[in-house]
C-alpha positions as CSV (number, residue, x, y, z in Angstrom):
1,X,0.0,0.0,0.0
2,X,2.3,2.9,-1.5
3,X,-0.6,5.6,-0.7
4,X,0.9,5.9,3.0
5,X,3.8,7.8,2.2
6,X,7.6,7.6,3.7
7,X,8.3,6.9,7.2
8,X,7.2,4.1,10.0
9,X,4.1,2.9,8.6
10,X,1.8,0.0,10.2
11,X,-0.3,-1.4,8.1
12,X,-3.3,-3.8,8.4
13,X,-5.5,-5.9,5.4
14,X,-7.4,-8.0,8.1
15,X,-5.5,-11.1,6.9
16,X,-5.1,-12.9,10.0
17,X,-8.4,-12.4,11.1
18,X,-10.8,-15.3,11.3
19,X,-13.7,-14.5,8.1
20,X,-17.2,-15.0,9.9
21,X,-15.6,-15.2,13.0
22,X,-13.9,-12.1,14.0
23,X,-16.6,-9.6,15.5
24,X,-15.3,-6.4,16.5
25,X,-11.9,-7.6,15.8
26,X,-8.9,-6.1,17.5
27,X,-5.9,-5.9,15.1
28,X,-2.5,-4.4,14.5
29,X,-3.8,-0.6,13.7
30,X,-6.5,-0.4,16.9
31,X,-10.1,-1.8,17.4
32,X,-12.7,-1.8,15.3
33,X,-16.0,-1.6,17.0
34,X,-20.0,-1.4,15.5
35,X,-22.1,0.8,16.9
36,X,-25.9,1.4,17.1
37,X,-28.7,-0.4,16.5
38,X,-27.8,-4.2,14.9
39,X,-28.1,-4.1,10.9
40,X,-30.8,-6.1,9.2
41,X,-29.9,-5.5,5.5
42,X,-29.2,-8.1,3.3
43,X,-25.8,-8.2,4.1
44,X,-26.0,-8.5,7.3
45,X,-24.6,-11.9,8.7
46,X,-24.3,-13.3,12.2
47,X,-20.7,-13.2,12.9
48,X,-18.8,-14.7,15.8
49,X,-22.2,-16.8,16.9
50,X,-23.7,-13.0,18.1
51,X,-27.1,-12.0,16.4
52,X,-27.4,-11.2,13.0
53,X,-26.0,-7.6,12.0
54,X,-24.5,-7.2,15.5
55,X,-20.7,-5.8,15.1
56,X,-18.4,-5.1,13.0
57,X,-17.4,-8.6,11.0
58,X,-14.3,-9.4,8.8
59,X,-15.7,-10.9,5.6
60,X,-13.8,-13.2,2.9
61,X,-12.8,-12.4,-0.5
62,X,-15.9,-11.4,-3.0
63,X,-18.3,-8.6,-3.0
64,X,-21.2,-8.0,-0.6
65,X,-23.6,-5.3,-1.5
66,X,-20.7,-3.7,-3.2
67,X,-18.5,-3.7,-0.7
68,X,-15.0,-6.4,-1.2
69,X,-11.1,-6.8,-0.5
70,X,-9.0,-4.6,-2.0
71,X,-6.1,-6.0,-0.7
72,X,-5.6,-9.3,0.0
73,X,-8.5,-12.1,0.6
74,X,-10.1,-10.4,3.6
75,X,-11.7,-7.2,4.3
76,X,-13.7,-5.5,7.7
77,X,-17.5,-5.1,7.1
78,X,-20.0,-2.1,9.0
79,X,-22.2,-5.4,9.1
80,X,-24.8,-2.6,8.3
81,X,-24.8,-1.3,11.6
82,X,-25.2,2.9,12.0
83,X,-21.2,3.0,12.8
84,X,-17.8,1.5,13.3
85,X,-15.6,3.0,15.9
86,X,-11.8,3.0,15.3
87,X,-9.6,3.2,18.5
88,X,-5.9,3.6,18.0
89,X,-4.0,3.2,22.2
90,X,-1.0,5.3,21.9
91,X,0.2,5.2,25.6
92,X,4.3,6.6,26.4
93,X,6.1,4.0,24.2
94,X,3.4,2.7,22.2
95,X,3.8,1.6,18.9
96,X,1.0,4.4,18.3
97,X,2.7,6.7,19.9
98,X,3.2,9.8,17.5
99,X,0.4,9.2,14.6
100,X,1.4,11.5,11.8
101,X,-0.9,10.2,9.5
102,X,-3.4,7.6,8.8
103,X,-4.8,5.9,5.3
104,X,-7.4,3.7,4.4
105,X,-9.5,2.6,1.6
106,X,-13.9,2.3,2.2
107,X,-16.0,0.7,-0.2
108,X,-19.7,1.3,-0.9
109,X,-19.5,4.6,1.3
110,X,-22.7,6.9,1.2
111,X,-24.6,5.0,-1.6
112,X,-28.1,5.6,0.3
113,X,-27.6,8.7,2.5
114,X,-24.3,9.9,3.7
115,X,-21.3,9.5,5.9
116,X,-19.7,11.3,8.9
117,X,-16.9,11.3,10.3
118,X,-16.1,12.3,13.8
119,X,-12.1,12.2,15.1
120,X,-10.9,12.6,18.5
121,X,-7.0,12.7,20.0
122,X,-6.0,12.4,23.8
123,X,-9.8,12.7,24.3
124,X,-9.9,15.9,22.3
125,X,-12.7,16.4,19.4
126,X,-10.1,17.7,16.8
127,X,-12.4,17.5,13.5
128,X,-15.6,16.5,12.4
129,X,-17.0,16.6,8.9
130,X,-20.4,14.9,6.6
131,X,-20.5,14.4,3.2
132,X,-23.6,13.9,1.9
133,X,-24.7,13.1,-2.3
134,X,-28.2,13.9,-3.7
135,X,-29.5,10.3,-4.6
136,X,-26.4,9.2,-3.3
137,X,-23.5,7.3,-4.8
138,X,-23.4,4.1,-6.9
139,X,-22.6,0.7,-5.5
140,X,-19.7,-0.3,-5.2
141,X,-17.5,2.6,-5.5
142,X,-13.7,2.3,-4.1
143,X,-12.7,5.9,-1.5
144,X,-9.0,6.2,-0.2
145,X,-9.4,8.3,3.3
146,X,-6.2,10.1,4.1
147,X,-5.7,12.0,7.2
148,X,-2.6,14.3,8.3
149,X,-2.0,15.5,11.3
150,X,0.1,19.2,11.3
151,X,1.4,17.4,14.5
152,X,1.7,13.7,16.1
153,X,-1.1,12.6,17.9
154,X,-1.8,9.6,20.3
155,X,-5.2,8.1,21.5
156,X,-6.9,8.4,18.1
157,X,-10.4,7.8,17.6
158,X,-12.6,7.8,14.5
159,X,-16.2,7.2,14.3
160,X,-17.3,6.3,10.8
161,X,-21.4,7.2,10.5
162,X,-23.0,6.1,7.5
163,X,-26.6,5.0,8.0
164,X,-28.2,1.8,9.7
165,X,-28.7,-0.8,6.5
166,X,-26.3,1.4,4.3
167,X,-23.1,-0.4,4.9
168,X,-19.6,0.0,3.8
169,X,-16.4,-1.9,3.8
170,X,-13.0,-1.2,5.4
171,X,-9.7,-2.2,3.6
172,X,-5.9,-1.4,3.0
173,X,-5.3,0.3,6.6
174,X,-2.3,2.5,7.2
175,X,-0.7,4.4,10.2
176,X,2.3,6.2,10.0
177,X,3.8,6.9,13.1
178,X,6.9,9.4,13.6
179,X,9.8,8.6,16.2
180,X,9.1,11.3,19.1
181,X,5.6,12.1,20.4
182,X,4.5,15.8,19.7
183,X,1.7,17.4,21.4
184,X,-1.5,17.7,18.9
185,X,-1.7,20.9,17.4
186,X,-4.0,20.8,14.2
187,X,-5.3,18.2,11.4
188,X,-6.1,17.9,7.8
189,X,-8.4,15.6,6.2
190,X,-8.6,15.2,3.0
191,X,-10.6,12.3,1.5
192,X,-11.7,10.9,-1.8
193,X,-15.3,10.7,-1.6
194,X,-17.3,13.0,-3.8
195,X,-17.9,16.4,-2.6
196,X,-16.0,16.3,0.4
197,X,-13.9,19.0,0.5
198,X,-10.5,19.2,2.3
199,X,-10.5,21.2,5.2
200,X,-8.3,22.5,8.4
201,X,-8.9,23.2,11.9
202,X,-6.8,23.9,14.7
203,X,-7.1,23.4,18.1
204,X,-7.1,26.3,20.7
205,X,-4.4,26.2,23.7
């Protein structure tokens, strides 16, 4: 995954997950957790023996309402819940540490409403942003999600909203992390879907 750029990178394509099995798997980049109410699209699979729809679920190779793996065999499904919750630890010596800047790939984002994104560092709300298409997008669409911080952060979390029964797929995870922590000054997003514009904000001290 050369979209990462230069520098300590982490990456994560679900691969040694269990597919079917793994619910709310915890893997090398963080935790990914659903949220919400259970999803009872028709995608939505019981995963890990808990009730249909209920968690995030790594999936096998092939498409499922337009969602697939773009790298590898396996690939992390919304399990059309409303959201999946990223959480990246970075305690003193971490390997998460001092995040400079995380990359991922979605699939199927925002096809029936829209998608939100909320991000949080050390407990901070650092940036928040919704993207949302008249009519919405067409199945099965392929976004890379890139997101620089101006300055390292630790304790990451991102909170991926896209609609209960609209789900999306996770792939192709990158974090770059840099060799000294820095307290978190500022972020910019800027992400491939249509009609999300790039945009800054910095934190007051």
């Amino acid at each position: 995954m050369s979209f990462i750029g230069g520098g300590t990178t982490i990456f994560e394509s679900f691969e040694t997950q269990t597919p079917g099995s793994s619910r709310n798997p915890v893997t090398s980049v963080g935790s990914f957790t659903g949220l919400g109410t259970a999803g009872s699209g028709s995608t939505a699979v019981s995963c890990g023996g808990a009730a249909v729809g209920d968690g995030a679920c790594v999936k096998p190779a092939g498409s499922a309402g337009g969602r697939f793996a773009t790298d590898g065999q396996n690939w992390l499904d919304s399990n059309d819940m409303e959201s999946i919750l990223w959480t990246i630890p970075g305690p003193d010596g971490a390997p998460f540490a001092a995040i400079t800047r995380i990359a991922f790939l979605l699939t199927d984002i925002d096809d029936v409403d829209w998608v939100r994104f909320n991000i949080q560092a050390g407990g901070d709300a650092i940036g928040s942003t919704q993207n949302s298409v008249s009519g919405g997008l067409r199945d099965g669409r392929l976004h890379l999600v890139t997101m620089d911080f101006s300055e390292a952060v630790r304790n990451v979390a991102i909170t991926m909203t896209n609609g209960r029964n609209d789900g999306f797929g996770i792939d192709s995870v990158g974090v770059a992390v840099a060799p000294v922590p820095l307290p978190a000054a500022g972020w910019l997003m800027i992400a491939g879907l249509g009609g999300l514009a790039a945009l800054r904000r910095r934190r007051k001290v």
